[in-house]
C-alpha positions as YAML, in Angstrom:
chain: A
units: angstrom
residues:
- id: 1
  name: UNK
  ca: [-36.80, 117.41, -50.50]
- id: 2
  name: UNK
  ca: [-34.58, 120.44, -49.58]
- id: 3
  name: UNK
  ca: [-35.86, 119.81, -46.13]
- id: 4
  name: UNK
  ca: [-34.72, 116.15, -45.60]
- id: 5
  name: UNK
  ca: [-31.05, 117.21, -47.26]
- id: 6
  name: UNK
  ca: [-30.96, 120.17, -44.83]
- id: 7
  name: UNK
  ca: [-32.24, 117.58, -41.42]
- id: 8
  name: UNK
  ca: [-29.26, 114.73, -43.36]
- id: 9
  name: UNK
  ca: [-26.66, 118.09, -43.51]
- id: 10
  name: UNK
  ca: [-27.35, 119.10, -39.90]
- id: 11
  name: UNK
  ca: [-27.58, 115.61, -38.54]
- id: 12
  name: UNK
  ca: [-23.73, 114.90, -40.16]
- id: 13
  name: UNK
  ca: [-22.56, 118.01, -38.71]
- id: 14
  name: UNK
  ca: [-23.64, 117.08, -35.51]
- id: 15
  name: UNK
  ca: [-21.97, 113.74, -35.64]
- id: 16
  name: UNK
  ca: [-19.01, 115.48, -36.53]
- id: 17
  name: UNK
  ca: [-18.92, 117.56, -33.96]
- id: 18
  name: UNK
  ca: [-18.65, 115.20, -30.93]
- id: 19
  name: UNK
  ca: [-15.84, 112.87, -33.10]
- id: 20
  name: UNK
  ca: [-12.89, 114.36, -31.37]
- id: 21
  name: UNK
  ca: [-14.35, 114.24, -28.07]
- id: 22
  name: UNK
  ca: [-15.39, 110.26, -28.17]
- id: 23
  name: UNK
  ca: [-12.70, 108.02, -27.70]
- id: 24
  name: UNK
  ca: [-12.42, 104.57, -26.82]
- id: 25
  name: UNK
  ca: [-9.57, 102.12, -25.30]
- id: 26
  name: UNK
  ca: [-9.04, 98.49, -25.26]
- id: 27
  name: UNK
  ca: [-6.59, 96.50, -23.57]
- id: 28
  name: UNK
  ca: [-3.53, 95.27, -25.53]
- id: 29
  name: UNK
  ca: [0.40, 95.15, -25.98]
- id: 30
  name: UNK
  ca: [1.44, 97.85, -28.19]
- id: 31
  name: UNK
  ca: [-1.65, 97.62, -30.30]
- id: 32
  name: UNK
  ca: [-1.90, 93.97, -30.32]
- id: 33
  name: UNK
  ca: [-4.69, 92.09, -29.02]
- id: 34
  name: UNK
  ca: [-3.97, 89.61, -26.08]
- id: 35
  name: UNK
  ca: [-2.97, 85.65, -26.38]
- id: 36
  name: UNK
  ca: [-5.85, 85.49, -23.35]
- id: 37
  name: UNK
  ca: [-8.69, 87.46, -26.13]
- id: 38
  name: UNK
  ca: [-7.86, 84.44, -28.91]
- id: 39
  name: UNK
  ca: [-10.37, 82.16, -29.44]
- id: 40
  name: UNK
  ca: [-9.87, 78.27, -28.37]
- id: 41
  name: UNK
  ca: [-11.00, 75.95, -31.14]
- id: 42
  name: UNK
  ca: [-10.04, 75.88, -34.85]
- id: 43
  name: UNK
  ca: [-6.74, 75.33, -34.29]
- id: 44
  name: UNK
  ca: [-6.06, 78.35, -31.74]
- id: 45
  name: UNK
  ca: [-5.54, 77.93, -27.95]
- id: 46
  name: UNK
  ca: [-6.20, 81.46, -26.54]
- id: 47
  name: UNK
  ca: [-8.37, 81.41, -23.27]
- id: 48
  name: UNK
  ca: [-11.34, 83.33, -25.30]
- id: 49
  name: UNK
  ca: [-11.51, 85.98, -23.18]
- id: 50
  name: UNK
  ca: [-12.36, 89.50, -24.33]
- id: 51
  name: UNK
  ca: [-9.98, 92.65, -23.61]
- id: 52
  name: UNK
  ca: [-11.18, 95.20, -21.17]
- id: 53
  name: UNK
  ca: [-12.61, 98.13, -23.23]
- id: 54
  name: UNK
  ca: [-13.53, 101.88, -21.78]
- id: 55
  name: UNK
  ca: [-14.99, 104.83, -23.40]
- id: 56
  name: UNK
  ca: [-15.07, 108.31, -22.71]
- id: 57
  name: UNK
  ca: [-16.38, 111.80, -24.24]
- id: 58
  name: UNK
  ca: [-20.08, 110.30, -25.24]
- id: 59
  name: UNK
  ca: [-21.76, 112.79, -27.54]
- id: 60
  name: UNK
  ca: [-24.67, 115.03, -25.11]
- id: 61
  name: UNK
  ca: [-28.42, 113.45, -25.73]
- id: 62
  name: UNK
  ca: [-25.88, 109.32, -25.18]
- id: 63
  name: UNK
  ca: [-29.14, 107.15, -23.61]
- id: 64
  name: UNK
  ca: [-27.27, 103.80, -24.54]
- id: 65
  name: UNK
  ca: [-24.11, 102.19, -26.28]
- id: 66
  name: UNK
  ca: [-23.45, 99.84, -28.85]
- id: 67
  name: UNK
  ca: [-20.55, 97.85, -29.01]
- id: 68
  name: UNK
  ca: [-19.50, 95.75, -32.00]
- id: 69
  name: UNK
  ca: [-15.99, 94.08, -32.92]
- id: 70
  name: UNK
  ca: [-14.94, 93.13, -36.96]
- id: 71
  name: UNK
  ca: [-11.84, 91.75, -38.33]
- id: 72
  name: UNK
  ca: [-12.16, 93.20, -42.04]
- id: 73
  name: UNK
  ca: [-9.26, 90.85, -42.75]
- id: 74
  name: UNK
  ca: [-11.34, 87.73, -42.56]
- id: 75
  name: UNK
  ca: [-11.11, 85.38, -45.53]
- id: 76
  name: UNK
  ca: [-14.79, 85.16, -46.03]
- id: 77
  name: UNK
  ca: [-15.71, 88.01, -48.69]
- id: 78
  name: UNK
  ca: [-17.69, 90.01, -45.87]
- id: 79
  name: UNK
  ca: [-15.24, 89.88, -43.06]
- id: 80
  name: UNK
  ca: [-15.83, 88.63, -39.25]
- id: 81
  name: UNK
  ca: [-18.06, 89.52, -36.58]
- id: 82
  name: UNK
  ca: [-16.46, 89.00, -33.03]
- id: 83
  name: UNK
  ca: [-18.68, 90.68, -30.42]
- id: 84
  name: UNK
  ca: [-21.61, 92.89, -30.79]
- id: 85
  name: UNK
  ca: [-23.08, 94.39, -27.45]
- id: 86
  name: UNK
  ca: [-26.42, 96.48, -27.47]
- id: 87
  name: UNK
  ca: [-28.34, 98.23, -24.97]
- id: 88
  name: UNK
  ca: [-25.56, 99.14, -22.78]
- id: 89
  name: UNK
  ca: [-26.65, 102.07, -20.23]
- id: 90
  name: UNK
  ca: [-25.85, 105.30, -20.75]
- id: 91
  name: UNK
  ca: [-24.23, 105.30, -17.41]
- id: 92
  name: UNK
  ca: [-21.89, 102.42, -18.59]
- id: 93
  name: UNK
  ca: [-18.46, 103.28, -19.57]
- id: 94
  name: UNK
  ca: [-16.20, 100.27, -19.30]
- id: 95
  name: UNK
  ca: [-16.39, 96.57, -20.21]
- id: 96
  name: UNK
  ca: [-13.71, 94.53, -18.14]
- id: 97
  name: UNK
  ca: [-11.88, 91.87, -19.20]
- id: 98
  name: UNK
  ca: [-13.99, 88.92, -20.12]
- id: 99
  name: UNK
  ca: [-16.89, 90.79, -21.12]
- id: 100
  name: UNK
  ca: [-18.97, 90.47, -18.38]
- id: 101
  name: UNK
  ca: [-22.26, 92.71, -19.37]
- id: 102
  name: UNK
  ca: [-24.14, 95.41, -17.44]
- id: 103
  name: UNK
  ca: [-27.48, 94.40, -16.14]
- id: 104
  name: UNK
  ca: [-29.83, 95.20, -19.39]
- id: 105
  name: UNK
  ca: [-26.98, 94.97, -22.04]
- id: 106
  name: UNK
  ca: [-26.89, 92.01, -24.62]
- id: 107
  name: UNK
  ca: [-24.63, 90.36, -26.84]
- id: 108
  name: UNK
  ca: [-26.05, 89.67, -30.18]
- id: 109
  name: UNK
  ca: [-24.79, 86.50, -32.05]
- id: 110
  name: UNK
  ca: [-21.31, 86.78, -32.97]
- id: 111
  name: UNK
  ca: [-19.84, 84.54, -36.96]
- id: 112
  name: UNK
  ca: [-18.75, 81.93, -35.00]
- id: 113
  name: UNK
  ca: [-22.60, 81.68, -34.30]
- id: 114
  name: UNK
  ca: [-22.57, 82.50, -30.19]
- id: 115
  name: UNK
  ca: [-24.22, 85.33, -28.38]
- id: 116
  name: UNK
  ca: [-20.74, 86.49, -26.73]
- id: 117
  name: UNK
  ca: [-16.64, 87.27, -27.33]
- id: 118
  name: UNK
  ca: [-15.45, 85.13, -29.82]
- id: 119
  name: UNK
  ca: [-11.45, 85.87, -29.62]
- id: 120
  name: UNK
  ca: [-9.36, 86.29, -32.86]
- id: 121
  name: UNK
  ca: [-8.34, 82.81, -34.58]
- id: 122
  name: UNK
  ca: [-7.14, 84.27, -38.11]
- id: 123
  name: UNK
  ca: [-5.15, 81.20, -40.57]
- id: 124
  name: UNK
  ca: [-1.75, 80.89, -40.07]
- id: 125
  name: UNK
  ca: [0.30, 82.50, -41.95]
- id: 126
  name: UNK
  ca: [-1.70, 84.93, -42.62]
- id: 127
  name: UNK
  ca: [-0.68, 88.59, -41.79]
- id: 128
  name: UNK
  ca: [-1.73, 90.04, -38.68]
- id: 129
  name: UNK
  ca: [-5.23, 90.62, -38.73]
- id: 130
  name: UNK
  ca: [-7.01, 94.09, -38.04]
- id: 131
  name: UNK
  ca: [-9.73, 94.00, -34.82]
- id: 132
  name: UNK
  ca: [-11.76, 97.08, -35.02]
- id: 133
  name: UNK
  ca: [-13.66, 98.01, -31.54]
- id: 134
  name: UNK
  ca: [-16.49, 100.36, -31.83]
- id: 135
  name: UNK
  ca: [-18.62, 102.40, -29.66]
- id: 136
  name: UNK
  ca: [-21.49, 103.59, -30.80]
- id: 137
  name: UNK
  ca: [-23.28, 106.44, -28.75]
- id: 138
  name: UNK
  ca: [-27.03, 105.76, -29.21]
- id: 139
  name: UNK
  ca: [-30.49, 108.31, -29.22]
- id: 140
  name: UNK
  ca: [-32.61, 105.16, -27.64]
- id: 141
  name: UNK
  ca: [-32.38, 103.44, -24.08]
- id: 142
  name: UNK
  ca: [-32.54, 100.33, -26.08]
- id: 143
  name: UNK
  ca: [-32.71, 98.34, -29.53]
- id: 144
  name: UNK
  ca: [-35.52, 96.17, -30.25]
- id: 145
  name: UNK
  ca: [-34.23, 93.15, -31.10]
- id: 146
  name: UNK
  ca: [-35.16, 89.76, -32.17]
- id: 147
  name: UNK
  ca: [-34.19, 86.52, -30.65]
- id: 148
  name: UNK
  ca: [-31.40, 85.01, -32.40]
- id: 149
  name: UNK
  ca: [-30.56, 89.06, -34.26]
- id: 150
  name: UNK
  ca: [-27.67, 88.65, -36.92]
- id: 151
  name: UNK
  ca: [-25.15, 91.17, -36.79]
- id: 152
  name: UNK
  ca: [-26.35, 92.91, -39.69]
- id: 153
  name: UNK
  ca: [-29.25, 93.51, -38.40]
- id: 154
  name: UNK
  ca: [-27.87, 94.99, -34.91]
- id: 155
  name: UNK
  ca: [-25.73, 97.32, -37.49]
- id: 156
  name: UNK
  ca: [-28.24, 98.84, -39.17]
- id: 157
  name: UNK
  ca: [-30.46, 98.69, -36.19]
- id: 158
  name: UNK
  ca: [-27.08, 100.75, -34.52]
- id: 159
  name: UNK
  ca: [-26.50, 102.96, -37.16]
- id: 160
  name: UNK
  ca: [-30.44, 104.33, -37.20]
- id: 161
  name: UNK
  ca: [-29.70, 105.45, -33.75]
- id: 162
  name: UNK
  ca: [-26.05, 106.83, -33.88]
- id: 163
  name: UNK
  ca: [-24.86, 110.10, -32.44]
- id: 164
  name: UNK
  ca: [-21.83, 109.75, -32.45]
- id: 165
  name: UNK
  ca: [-18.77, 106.31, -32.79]
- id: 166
  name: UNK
  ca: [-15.44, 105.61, -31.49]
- id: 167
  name: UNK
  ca: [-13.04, 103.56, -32.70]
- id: 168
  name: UNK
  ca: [-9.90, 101.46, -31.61]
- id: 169
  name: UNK
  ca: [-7.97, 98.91, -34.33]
- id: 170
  name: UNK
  ca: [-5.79, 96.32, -32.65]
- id: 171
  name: UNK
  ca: [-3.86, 93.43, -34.73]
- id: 172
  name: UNK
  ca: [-3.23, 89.28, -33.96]
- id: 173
  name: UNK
  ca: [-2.24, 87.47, -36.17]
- id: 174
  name: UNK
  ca: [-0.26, 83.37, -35.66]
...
C-alpha cells in the first residue's frame, strides 16, 4: 500500500511539474470563440468550423496528444462534448482552422452525435457559455479505441495516459 501512495505522490508531482511549461492557444476575439466555430442547425447559423488551436511546452516522455472541447454550461446535467481528438503525433503541435486532422489522429464522437467539430449553439438568452480546450500530453503513441467510442470513454481512456494538460476557456453565447 505505502508503495502505490508513494508511485500516486510521485506521479502528481510530476504532472505538476511540467503545468507551467504546457500551454495551449486557440483562435478567438478577446476570448470569445468565432461566429465561423458556431454550429449551423438548432437554430444557429455559424459556418461550423473549428478555431485553429496550437500547443507548446509538451511535458518530456509526450508520444501523442489528446484533444477534447466541453461547454460545462450546457443545460443537460452533464454538460457538452464539442470535439474530442486522439492519437495526435507527438510531432503535432497545431490544429488549423477547420480541424483538419494529422494523418493517424481521430475524432471521437462529439453530443451532437458526429465524429468531428461541432461549433457552440448554446439557447438564447442564455449567458455566454464557457468552451474549455484541452491538451492532453499522452505516455502512448495511441489509444485503443472502439468504433463508435463515447466521449467518456476517450476521457478516461485520456486520463490513464496523461502527463501532463493544457487548458484554454473561450465564451459564445447569442
Amino acid at each position: 500500500m505505502r508503495r502505490l501512495i508513494a508511485t500516486l505522490f510521485v506521479s502528481a508531482v510530476a504532472l505538476g511539474a511540467h503545468a507551467a511549461d504546457f500551454q495551449v492557444q486557440v483562435d478567438g476575439d478577446h476570448g470569445r470563440l468565432p461566429e465561423s466555430s458556431s454550429f449551423h442547425g438548432f437554430g444557429c447559423t455559424g459556418d461550423n468550423r473549428a478555431p485553429a488551436v496550437r500547443w507548446q511546452g509538451a511535458p518530456a516522455g509526450t508520444r501523442s496528444y489528446a484533444l477534447a472541447v466541453y461547454d460545462p454550461d450546457a443545460p443537460t446535467g452533464s454538460g457538452w462534448w464539442h470535439w474530442m481528438v486522439v492519437n495526435l503525433p507527438a510531432g503535432s503541435r497545431a490544429l488549423p482552422v477547420g480541424g483538419a486532422l494529422p494523418p493517424g489522429a481521430l475524432s471521437v464522437r462529439n453530443d451532437y452525435g458526429q465524429a468531428a467539430w461541432g461549433g457552440p449553439c448554446p439557447p438564447k438568452g442564455d449567458a455566454p457559455h464557457h468552451y474549455v480546450f484541452t491538451v492532453y500530453a499522452l505516455d502512448v503513441p495511441s489509444l485503443d479505441l472502439p468504433d463508435g467510442a463515447s466521449p467518456a470513454l476517450a476521457g478516461f481512456m485520456i486520463h490513464g495516459h496523461t502527463l501532463g494538460k493544457a487548458q484554454a476557456t473561450l465564451t459564445y453565447g447569442r
